[in-house]
C-alpha positions as CSV (number, residue, x, y, z in Angstrom):
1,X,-33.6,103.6,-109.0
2,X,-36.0,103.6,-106.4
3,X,-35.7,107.2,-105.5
4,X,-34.9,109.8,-108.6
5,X,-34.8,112.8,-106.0
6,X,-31.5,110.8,-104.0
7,X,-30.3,114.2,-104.9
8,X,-31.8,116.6,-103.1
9,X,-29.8,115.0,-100.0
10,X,-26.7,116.5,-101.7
11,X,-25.2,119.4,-100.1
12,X,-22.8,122.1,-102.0
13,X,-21.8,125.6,-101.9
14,X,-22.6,127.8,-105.2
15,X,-19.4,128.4,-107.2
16,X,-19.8,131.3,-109.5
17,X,-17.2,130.4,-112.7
18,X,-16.0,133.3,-114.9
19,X,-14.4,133.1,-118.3
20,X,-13.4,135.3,-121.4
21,X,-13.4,134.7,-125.2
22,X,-14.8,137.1,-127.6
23,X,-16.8,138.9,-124.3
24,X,-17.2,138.1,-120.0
25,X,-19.1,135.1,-119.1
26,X,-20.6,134.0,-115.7
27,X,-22.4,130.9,-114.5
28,X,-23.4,129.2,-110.9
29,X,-22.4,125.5,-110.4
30,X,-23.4,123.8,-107.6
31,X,-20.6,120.9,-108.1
32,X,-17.4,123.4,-106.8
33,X,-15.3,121.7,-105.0
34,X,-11.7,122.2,-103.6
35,X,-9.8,118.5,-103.8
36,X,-6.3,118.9,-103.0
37,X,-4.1,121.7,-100.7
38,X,-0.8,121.4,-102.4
39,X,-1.4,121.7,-105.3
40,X,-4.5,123.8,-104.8
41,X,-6.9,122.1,-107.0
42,X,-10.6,123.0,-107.5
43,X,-12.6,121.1,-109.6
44,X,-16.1,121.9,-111.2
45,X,-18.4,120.1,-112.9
46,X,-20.7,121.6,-115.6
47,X,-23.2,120.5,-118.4
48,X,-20.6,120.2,-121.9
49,X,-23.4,121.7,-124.2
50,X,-22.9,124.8,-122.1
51,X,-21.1,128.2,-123.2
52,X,-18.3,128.1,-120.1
53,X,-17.5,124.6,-120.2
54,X,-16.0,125.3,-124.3
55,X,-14.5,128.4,-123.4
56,X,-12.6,127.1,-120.4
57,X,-11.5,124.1,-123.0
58,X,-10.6,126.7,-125.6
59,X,-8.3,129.6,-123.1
60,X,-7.2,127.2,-120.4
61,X,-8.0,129.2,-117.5
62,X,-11.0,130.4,-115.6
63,X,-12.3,132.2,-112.0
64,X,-13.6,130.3,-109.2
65,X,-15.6,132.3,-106.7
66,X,-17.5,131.0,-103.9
67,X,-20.9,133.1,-103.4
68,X,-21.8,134.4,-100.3
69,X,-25.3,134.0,-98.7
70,X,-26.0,137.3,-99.5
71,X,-25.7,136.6,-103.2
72,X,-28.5,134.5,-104.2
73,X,-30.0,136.5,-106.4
74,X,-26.8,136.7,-108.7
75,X,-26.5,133.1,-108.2
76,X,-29.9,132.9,-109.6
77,X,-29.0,135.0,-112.5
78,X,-25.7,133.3,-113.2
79,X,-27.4,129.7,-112.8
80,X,-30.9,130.5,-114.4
81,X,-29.6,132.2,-117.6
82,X,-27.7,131.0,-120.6
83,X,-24.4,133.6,-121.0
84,X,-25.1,132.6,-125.2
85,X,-28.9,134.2,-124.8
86,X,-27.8,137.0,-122.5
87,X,-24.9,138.7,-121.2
88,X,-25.4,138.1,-117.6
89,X,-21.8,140.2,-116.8
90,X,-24.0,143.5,-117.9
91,X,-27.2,142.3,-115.9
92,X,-25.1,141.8,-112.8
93,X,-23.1,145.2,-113.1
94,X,-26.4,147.4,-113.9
95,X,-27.7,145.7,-110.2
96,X,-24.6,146.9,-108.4
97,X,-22.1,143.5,-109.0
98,X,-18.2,144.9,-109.0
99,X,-15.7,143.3,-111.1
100,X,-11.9,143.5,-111.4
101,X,-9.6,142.1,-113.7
102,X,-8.0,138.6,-113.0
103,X,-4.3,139.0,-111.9
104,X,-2.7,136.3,-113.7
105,X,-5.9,134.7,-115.8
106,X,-8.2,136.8,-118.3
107,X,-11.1,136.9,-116.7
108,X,-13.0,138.7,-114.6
109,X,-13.2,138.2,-110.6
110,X,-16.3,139.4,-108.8
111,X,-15.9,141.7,-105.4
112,X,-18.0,140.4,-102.4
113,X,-17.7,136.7,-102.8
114,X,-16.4,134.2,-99.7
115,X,-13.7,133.9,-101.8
116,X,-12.1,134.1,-105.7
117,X,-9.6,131.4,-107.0
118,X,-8.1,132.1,-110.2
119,X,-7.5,128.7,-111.9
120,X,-5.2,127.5,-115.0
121,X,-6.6,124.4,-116.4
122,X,-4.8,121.0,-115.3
123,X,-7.7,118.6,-116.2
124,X,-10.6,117.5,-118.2
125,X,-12.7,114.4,-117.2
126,X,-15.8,113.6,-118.7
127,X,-17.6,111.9,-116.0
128,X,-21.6,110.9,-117.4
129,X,-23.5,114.1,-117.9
130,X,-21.3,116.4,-117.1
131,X,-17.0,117.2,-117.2
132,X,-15.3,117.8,-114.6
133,X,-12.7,120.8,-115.4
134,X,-10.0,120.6,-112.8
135,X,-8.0,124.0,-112.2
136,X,-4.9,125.1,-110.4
137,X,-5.1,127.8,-108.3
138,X,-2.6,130.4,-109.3
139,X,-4.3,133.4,-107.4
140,X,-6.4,133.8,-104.4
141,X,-8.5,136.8,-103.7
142,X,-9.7,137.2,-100.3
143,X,-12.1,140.0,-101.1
144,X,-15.0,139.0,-99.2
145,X,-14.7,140.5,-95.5
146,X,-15.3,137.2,-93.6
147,X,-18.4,136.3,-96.0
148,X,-20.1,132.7,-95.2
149,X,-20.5,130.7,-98.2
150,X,-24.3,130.7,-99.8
151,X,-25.6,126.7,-99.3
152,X,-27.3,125.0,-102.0
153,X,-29.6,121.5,-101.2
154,X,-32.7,119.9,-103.1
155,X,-32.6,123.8,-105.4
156,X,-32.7,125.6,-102.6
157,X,-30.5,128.0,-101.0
158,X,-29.6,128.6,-97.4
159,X,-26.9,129.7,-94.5
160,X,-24.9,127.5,-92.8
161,X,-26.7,127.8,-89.6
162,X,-25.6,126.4,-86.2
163,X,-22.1,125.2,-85.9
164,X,-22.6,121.9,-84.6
165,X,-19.4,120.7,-81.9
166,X,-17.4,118.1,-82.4
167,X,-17.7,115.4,-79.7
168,X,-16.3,115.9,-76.3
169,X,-12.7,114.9,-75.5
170,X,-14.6,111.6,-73.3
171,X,-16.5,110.5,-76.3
172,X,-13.3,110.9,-78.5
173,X,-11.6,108.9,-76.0
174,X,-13.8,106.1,-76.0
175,X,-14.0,106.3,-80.0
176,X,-10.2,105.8,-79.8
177,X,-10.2,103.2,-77.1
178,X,-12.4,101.1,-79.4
179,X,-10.9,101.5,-82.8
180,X,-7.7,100.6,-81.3
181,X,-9.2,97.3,-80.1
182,X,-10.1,96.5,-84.1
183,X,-6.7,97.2,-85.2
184,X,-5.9,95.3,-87.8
């Protein structure tokens, strides 16, 4: 490849994945993504010689939550921090994190995040260096009070910013015009 760093041109929102075995786990993933409405599906990719990836494997169910910009400092402890090494659920709760049970998975769901989707596991897919675990939303917790989403680009974090407009009703018009000219 010409460019290794093609990457950093990626855009994503943090997902913060919880699971249970023998104790609480946590960990940030940058590949969250929601990819269907009915049936709510999220799917996230992580690294298979990791701790959650196993346990998700192993119980069949897990916590999706999508961190707010004013979490990037758990998001950095989640992310930065193997849950085998350290038990990132007591770091985060000793720095003022609040958890809840799950209502229908076992695991735990964070307060303060954009949002919390508990998931039952649909789907594995290996896909190169990572598996993507797709989930079925069977709860959704809308504890965050209006929270925007925490950005993530090139290992950095940011807001969302400026909403930027669509185009005006002329431009759309003319878009329309001309793509009905190419009809097939």
């Amino acid at each position: 490849m010409n460019n290794d760093n093609y990457w950093e041109q990626f855009v994503s929102n943090v997902g913060l994945i919880t699971t249970r075995d023998a104790g609480d786990n946590i960990m940030a993933a940058a590949w969250t993504y929601q990819i269907s409405y009915e049936p709510g599906l999220i799917a996230v990719c992580i690294n298979p010689n990791g701790k959650t990836g196993k346990i998700i494997e192993k119980k069949g169910e897990f916590v999706v939550h999508i961190a707010s910009k004013e979490q990037n400092s758990i998001a950095s402890i989640a992310g930065g921090h193997s849950g085998g090494e350290i038990d990132k659920i007591s770091v985060l709760k000793e720095l003022g994190c609040e958890f809840i049970e799950g209502k229908q998975v076992r695991a735990l769901v964070m307060n303060d995040t954009a949002v919390a989707l508990e998931c039952k596991l649909k789907q594995v897919i290996p896909l190169g260096d990572h598996v993507m675990y797709v989930g079925e939303v069977v709860y959704v917790h809308d504890i965050g009070d209006n929270e925007e989403p925490l950005v993530y680009k090139g290992g950095k974090y940011f807001s969302l910013g400026n909403k930027v407009e669509k185009p005006e009703k002329k431009i759309l018009d003319v878009i329309d015009k001309i793509v009905k000219k190419h009809k097939k």
